[in-house]
Rosetta silent file (secondary structure, phi, psi, omega in degrees, C-alpha in Angstrom):
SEQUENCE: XXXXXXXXXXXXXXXXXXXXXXXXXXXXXXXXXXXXXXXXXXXXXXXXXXXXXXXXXXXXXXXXXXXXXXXXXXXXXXXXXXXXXXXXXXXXXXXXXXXXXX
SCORE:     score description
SCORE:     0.000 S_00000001
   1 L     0.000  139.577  177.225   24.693  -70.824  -59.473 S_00000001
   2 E  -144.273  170.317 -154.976   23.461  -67.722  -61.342 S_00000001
   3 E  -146.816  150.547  144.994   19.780  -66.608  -62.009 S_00000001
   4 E  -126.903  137.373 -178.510   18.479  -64.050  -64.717 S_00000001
   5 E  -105.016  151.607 -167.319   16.079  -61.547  -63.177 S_00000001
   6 E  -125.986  110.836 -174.833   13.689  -59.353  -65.057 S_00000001
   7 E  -139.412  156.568 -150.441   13.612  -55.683  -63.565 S_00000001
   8 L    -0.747   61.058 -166.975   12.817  -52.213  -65.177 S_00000001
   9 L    53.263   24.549 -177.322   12.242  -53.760  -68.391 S_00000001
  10 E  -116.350  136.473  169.076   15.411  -55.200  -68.589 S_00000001
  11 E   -93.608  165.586 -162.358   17.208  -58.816  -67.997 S_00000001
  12 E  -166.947  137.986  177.155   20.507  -59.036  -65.718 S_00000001
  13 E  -107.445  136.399 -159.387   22.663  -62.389  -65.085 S_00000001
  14 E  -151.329  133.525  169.182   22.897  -62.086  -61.424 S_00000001
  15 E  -115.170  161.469  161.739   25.230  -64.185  -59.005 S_00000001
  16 L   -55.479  140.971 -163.565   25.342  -64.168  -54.872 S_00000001
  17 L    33.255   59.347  160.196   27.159  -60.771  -54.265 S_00000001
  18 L   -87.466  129.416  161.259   26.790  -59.455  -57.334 S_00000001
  19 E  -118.956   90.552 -165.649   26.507  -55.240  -57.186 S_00000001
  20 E   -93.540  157.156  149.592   24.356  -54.286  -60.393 S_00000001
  21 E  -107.052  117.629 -166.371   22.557  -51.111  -61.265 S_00000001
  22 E  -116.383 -170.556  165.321   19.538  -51.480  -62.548 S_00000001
  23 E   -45.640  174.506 -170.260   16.468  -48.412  -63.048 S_00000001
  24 L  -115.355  126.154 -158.609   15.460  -47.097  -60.014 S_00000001
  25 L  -130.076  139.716  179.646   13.086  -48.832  -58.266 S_00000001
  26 L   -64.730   87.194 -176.974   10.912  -47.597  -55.090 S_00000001
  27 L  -162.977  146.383  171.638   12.514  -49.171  -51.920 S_00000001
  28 L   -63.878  173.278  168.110   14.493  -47.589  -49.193 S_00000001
  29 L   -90.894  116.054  152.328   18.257  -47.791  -49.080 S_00000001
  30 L   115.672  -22.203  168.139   19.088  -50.758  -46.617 S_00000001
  31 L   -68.633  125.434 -173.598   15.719  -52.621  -47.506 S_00000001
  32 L   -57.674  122.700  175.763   15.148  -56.020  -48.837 S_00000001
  33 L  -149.783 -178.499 -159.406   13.614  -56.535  -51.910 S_00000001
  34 E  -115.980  126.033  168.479   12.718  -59.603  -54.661 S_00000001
  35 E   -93.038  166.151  138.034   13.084  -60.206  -58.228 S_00000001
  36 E   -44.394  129.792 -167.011   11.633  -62.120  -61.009 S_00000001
  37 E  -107.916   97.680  153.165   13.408  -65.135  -61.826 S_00000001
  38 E   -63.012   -3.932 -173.261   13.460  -66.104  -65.339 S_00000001
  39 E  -179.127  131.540  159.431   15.730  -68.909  -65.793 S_00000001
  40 E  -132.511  137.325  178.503   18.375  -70.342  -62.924 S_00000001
  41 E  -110.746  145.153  172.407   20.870  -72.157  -63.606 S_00000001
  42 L  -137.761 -164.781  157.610   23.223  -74.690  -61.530 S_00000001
  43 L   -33.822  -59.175 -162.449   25.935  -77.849  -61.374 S_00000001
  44 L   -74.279  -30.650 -167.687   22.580  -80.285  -62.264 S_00000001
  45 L   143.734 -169.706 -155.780   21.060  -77.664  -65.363 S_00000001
  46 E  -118.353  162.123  168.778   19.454  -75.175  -66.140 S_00000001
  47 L  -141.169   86.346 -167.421   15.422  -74.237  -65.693 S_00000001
  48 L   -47.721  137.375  175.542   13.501  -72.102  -67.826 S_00000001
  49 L   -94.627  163.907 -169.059   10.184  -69.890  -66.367 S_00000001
  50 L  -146.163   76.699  -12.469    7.511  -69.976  -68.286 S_00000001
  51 L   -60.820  -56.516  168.996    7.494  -66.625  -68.009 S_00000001
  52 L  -101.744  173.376  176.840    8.610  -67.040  -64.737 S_00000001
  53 L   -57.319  167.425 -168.242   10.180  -70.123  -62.404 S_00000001
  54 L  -105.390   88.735 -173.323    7.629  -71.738  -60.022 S_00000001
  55 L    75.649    5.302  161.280    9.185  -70.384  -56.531 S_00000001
  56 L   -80.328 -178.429 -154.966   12.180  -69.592  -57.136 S_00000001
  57 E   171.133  128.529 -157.507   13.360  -66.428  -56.201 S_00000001
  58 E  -124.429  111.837 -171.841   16.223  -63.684  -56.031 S_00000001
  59 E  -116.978  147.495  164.352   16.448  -61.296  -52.684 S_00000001
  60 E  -129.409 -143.260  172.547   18.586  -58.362  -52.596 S_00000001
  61 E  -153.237  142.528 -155.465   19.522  -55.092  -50.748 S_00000001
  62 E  -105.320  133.298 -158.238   19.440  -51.622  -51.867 S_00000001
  63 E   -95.257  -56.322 -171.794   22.374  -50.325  -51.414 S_00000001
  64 E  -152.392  163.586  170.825   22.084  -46.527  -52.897 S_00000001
  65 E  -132.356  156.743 -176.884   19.871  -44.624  -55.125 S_00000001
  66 E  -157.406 -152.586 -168.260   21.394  -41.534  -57.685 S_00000001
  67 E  -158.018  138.974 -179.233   21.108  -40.381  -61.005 S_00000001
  68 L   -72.312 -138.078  141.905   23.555  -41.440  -63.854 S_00000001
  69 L   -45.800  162.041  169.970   25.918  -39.063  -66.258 S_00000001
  70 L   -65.233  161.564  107.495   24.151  -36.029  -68.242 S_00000001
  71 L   -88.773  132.332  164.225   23.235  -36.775  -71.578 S_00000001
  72 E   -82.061  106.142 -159.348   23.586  -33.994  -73.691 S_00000001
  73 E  -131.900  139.808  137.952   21.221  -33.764  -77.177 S_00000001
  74 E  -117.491  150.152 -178.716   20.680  -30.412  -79.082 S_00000001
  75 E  -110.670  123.508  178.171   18.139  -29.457  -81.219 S_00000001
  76 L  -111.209  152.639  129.252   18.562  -27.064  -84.737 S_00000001
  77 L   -98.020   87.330 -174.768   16.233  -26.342  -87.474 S_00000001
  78 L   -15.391  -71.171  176.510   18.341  -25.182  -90.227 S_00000001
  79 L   -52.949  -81.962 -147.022   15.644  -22.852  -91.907 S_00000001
  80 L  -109.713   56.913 -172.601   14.366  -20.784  -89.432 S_00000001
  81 L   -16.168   74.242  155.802   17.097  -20.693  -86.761 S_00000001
  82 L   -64.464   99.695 -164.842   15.866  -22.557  -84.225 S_00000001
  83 L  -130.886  136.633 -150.171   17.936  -23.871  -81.442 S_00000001
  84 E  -145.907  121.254  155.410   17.192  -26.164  -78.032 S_00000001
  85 E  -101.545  156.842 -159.745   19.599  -27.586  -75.657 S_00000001
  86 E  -144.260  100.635 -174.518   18.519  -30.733  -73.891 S_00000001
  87 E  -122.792  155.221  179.598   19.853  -32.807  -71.016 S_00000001
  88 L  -153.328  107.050 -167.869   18.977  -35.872  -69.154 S_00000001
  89 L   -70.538  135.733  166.396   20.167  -37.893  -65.631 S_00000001
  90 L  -119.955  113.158  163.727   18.639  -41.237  -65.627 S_00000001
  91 E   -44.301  113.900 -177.381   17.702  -42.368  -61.984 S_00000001
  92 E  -132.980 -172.034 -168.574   19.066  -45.556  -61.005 S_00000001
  93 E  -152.651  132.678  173.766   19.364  -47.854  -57.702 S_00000001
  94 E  -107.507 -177.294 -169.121   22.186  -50.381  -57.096 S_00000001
  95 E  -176.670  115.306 -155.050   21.921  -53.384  -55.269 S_00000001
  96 E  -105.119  135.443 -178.827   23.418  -56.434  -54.159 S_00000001
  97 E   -82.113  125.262 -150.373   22.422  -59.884  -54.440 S_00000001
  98 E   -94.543  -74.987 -171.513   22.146  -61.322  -51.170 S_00000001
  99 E  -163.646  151.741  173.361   20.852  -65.104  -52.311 S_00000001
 100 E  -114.737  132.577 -178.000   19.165  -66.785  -55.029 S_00000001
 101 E  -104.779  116.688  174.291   16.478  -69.503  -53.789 S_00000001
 102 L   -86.670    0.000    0.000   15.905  -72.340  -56.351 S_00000001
């Protein structure tokens, strides 16, 4: 059985004990928390939300929260020698799927 869940503006194909990183989302580390289920699928078919399923339901557990790799960007202006360095961590939170409830 696998579910897709809709979390920081993003979709994720998510199985039981699956350990994804999604955005960083405001929950403690070791706390339970629930996605959106857009579509779950099984053995019998599949069932589309409309936007989401009617009770269904995806709980997980937050495992850790960090910040990803640097990105590195600079900025020139050619003419009037201008120059900017620029970097940026993007906060994220993993988490493991505990059960999916159809």
């Amino acid at each position: 059985m696998y579910a897709i869940i809709q979390t920081g503006g993003k979709q994720y194909k998510v199985q039981a004990n699956d350990v994804i990183t999604i955005e960083r989302i405001d929950a403690e580390v070791g706390s339970k928390v629930n996605f959106d289920v857009l579509m779950i699928s099984d053995d019998k078919g599949s069932v589309f939300g409309n936007p989401t399923v009617a009770g269904a339901k995806v709980e997980a557990e937050v495992l850790e929260h960090g910040k990803g790799k640097k990105v590195q960007l600079a900025i020139y202006k050619k003419m009037n020698g201008h120059h900017r360095a620029q970097g940026h961590r993007q906060p994220y939170s993993k988490v493991k799927i505990t059960t999916i409830v159809k």
